[in-house]
N, C-alpha and C positions, 0 to 999 in steps of 0.2 A: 753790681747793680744795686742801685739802692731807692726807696719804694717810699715818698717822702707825705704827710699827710697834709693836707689844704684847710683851708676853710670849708669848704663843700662835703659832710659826712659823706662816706665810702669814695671820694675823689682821691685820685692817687698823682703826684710828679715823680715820673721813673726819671731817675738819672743813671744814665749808663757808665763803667767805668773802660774807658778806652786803653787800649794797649798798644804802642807805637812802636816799630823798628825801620832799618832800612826799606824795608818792601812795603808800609804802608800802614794801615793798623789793624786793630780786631776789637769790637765790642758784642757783647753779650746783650741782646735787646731785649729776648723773650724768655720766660723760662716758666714752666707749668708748674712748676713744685713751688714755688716762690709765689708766682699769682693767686696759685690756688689758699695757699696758707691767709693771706693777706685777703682773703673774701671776694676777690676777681675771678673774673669770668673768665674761662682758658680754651674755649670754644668759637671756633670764630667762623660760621658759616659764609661769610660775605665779604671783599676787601673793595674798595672805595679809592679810587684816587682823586684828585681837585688839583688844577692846575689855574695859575691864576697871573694872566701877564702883568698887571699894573699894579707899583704900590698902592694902598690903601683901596686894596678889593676888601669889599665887607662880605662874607657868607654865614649866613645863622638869623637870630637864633633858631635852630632844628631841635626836634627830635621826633619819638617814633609812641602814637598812644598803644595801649592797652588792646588787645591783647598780646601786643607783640612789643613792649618796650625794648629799645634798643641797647645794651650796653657798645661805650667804642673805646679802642686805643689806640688814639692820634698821635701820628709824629709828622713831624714836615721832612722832608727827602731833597728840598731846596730850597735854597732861601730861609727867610725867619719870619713866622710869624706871630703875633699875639694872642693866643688862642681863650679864650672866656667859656666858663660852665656855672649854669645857677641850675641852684636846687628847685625843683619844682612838685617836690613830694610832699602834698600836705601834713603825712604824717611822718615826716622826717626832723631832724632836733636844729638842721640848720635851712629849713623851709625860706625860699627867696633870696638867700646867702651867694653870693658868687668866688669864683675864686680865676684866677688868669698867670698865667704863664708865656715867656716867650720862649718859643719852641725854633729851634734851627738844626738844618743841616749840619752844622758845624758840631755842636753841642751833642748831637743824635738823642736827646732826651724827649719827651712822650707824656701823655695825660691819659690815664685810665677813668672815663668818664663812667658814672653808674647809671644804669637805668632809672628814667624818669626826669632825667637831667635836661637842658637845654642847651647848644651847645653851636659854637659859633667861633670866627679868628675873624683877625682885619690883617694882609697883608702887610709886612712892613717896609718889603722891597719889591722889586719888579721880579717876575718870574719865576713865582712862588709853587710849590708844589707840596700838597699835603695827600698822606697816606693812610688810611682809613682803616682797622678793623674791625668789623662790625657783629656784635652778637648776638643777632636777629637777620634776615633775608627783609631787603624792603619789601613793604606794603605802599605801595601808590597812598593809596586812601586813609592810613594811619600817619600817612606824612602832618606833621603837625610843625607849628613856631610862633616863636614871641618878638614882640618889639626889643632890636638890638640895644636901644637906647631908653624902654621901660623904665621910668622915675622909681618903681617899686623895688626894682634889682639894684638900680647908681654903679651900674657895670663903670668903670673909670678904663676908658680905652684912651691908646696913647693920643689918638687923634681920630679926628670924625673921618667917614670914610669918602672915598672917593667915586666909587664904583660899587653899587648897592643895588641888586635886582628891583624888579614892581614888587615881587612876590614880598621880599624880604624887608622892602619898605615900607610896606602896605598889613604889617601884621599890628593885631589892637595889642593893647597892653591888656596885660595877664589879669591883673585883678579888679 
């Protein structure tokens, strides 16, 4: 497993290393001594799944206020998608900075997002499935999100979405 650094300060790309034989394979996804080293959260009260039939479903941007910021580490379990995280920490050294990844089943690689983050995929196929773990229990009411498409982030997603909640379409830009 190897724990790769982004643009987004404490933002992580796990890539896993896969091991294949006749009966199928084996990867190593989690491991507490390694995350913990590396400044991640290794606690995970909550797991979250998202299923998503149609290419270019948009979900995001999410995340969770104060006092319960959310750390997550997302992988997709099917399909591939494009997954986006902007820094949203005033007092962090890469404040409004984004960083994106495509995440697949195939690949079984993962985004260790940090708390304070926002955080969001766009589908790139049909019958997508992403896996969630989460380091905080939601709160309804700390539920918070940013415009996916915010000029002050210039998130560069592969293509505009297709399938884009009221909620998600309907959030102001941040600054």
């Amino acid at each position: 497993m190897r724990l790769e650094k982004t643009d987004v300060e404490g933002c992580l790309h796990i890539e896993v290393d896969v091991h294949a034989d006749e009966r199928g394979l084996f990867a190593r996804t989690f491991d507490i001594d390694l995350f913990a080293k590396a400044g991640m959260r290794s606690n995970w009260p909550q797991c979250n799944t998202s299923w998503n039939a149609k290419r270019g479903t948009l979900r995001g941007m999410h995340f969770q206020a104060e006092p319960k910021l959310d750390p997550k580490l997302v992988r997709c379990t099917r399909g591939k998608v494009f997954d986006a995280v902007v820094d949203l920490r005033r007092d962090s050294p890469t404040f409004l900075k984004w960083t994106g990844a495509e995440l697949s089943h195939e690949r079984r690689n993962a985004l260790y997002i940090p708390p304070g983050c926002g955080h969001g995929f766009l589908s790139l196929e049909d019958d997508c499935e992403v896996f969630y773990m989460m380091g905080e229990v939601y709160v309804g009411d700390l539920g918070r999100g940013v415009r996916w498409n915010d000029p002050a982030f210039g998130i560069k997603w592969p293509f505009a979405p297709v399938v884009i909640s009221e909620r998600d379409a309907s959030y102001a830009d941040f600054v």
